[in-house]
C-alpha positions as CSV (number, residue, x, y, z in Angstrom):
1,X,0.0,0.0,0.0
2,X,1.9,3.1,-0.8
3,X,1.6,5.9,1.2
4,X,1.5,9.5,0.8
5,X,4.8,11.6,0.6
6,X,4.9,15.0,2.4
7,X,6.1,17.4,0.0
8,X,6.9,19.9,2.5
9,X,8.6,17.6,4.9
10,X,10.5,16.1,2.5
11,X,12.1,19.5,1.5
12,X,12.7,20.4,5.1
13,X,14.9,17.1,5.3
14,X,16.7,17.9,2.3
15,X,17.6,21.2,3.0
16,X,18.4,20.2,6.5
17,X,20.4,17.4,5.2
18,X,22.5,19.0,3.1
19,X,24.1,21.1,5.8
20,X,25.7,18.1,6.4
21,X,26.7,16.4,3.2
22,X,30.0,17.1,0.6
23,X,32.3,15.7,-0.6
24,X,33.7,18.1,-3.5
25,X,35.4,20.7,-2.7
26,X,36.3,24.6,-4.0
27,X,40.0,26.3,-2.9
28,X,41.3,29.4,-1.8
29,X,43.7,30.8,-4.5
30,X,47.7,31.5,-2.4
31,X,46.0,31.1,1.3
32,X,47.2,28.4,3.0
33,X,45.1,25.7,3.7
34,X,45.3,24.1,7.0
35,X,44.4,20.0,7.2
36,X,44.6,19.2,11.1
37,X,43.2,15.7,11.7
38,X,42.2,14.4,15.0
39,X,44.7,11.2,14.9
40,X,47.6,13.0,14.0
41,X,49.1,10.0,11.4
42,X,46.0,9.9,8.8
43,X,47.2,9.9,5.1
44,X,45.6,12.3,3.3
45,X,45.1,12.4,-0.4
46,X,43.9,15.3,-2.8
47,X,42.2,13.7,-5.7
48,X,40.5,15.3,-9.1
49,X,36.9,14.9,-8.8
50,X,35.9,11.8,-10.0
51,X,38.7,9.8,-9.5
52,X,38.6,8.8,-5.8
53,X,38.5,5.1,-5.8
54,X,41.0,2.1,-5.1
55,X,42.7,1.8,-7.9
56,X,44.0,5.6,-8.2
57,X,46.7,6.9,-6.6
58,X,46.2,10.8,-4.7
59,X,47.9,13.7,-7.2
60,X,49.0,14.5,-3.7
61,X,49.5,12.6,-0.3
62,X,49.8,14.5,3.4
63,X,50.4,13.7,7.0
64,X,47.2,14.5,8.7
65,X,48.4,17.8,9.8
66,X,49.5,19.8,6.5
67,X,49.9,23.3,5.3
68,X,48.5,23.0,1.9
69,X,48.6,25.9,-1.2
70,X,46.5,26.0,-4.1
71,X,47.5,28.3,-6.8
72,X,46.3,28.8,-10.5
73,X,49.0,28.7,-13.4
74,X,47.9,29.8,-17.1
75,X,44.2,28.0,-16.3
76,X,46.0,25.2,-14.5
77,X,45.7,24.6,-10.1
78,X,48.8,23.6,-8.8
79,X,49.3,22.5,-5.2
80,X,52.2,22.8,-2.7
81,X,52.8,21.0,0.2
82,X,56.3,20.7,2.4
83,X,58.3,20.3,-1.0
84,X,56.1,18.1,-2.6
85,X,53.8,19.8,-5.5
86,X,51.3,18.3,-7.9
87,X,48.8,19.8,-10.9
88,X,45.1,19.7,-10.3
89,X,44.8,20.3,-13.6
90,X,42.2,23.5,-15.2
91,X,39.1,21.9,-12.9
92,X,39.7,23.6,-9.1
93,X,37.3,21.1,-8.1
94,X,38.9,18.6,-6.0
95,X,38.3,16.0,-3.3
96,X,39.8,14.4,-0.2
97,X,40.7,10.7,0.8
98,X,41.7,9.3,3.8
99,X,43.9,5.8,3.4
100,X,42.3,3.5,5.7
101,X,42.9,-0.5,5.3
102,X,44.3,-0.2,2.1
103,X,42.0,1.7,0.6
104,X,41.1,5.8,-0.2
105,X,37.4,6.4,1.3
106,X,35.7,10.0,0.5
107,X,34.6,12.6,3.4
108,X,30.9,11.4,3.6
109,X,30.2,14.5,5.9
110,X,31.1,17.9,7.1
111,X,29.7,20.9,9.4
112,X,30.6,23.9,8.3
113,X,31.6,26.4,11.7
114,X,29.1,29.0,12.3
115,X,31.6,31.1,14.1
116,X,34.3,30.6,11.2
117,X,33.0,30.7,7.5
118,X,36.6,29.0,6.1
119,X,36.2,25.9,8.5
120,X,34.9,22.8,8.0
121,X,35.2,20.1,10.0
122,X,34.8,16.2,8.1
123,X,34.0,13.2,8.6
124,X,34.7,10.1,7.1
125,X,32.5,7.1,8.3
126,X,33.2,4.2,6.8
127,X,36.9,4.1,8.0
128,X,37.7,2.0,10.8
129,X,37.2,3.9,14.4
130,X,35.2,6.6,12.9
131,X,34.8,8.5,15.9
132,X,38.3,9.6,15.5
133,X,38.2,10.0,12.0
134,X,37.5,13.8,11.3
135,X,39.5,16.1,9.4
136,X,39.2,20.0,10.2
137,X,39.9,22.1,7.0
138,X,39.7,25.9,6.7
139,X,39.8,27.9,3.1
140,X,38.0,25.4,0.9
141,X,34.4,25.8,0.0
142,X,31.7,22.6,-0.7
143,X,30.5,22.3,-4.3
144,X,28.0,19.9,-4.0
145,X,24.3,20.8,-2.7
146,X,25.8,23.5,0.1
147,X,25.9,26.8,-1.7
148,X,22.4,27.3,-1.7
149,X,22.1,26.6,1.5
150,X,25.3,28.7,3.1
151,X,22.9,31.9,3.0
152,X,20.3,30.5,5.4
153,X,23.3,28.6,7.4
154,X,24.9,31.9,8.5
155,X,21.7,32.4,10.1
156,X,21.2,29.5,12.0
157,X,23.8,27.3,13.3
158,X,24.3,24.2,12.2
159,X,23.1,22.0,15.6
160,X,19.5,24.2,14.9
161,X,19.9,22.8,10.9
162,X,20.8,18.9,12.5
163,X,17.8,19.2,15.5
164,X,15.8,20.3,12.7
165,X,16.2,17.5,10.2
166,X,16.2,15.1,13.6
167,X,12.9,16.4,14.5
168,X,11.2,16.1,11.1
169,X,13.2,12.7,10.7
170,X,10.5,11.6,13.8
171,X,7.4,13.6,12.4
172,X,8.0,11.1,8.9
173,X,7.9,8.6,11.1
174,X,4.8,6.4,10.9
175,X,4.4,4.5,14.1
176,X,1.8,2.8,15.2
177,X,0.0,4.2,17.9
178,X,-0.2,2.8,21.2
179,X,-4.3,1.4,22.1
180,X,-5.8,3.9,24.9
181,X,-5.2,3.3,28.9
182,X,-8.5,1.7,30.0
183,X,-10.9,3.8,31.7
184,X,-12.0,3.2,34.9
185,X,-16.3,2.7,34.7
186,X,-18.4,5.0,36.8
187,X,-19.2,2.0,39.3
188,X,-15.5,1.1,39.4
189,X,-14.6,4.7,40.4
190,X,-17.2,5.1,43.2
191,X,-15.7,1.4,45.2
192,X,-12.6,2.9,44.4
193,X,-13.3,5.8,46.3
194,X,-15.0,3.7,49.4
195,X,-12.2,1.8,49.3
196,X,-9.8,4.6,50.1
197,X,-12.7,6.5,52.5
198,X,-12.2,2.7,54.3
């Protein structure tokens, strides 16, 4: 039996959604961008978009705490890090891996700081501990589904945007509802009352 979708609270958990969901990213032209992860030994890898999977290699691989500079050459993004440099190529689009078991996995979150419009802090889940596994980044900017939505964001924190999309998460929730405490009959209530008067 299919039920009925509502519209408008389906476009309340998308928007809200979204807050919380990239995985492309934008740089800052010559500012430094700082990667500071939260178990200090990740490898991090800076991939063209697209071509994040197992079988290819990073254009560029960093300790989990790296200075990193994007710069554009005659149409082309180049990247510095500690010696090491690499072309993006003419897209600026790029995205981030982190190596876990042997294998490059996407950022399949991030929460932008209200306090801080350059900082973003990641998360990749499907890593192994992924409490621990969240990457803080500042001077890159989401491509996918955020920009719309940074308008409203700087308006409302992110934890109102999350309680939000929690909230109408429950209202689309279709439970069952629990049958009616039984009440008492009008003779029941009166021995009731004797019974305490004894």
């Amino acid at each position: 039996m299919a039920r009925k979708i509502n519209k408008p609270l389906l476009l309340g958990l998308l928007i809200s959604a979204q807050t919380a969901n990239a995985s492309v990213w934008l740089p800052s032209e010559n500012v430094d961008t700082v990667m500071i992860s939260h178990t200090g030994s990740a490898e991090i890898g800076i991939f063209p978009v697209g071509n994040l999977d197992a079988t290819t290699k990073p254009i560029l691989t960093v300790n989990g705490n790296a200075s990193i500079k994007f710069s554009k050459d005659r149409g082309n993004w180049d990247i510095s890090s500690g010696g090491q440099t690499a072309r993006l190529g003419s897209s600026e689009k790029f995205q981030l891996g982190w190596y876990a078991n042997g294998t490059w996995i996407s950022d399949t979150g991030a929460v932008h700081d209200p306090e801080n419009v350059n900082v973003w802090q990641m998360l990749f889940k499907t890593a192994p501990d992924a409490a621990e596994n969240t990457l803080t980044v500042n001077n890159v900017q989401p491509v996918t589904g955020l920009a719309a939505v940074l308008s409203v964001e700087k308006h409302l924190p992110v934890t109102v945007w999350l309680t939000l999309a929690g909230f109408l998460g429950f209202l689309a929730l279709n439970k069952h509802r629990s049958p009616p405490l039984p009440q008492l009959q009008p003779e029941e209530e009166k021995l009731d009352i004797i019974a305490g008067d004894a």
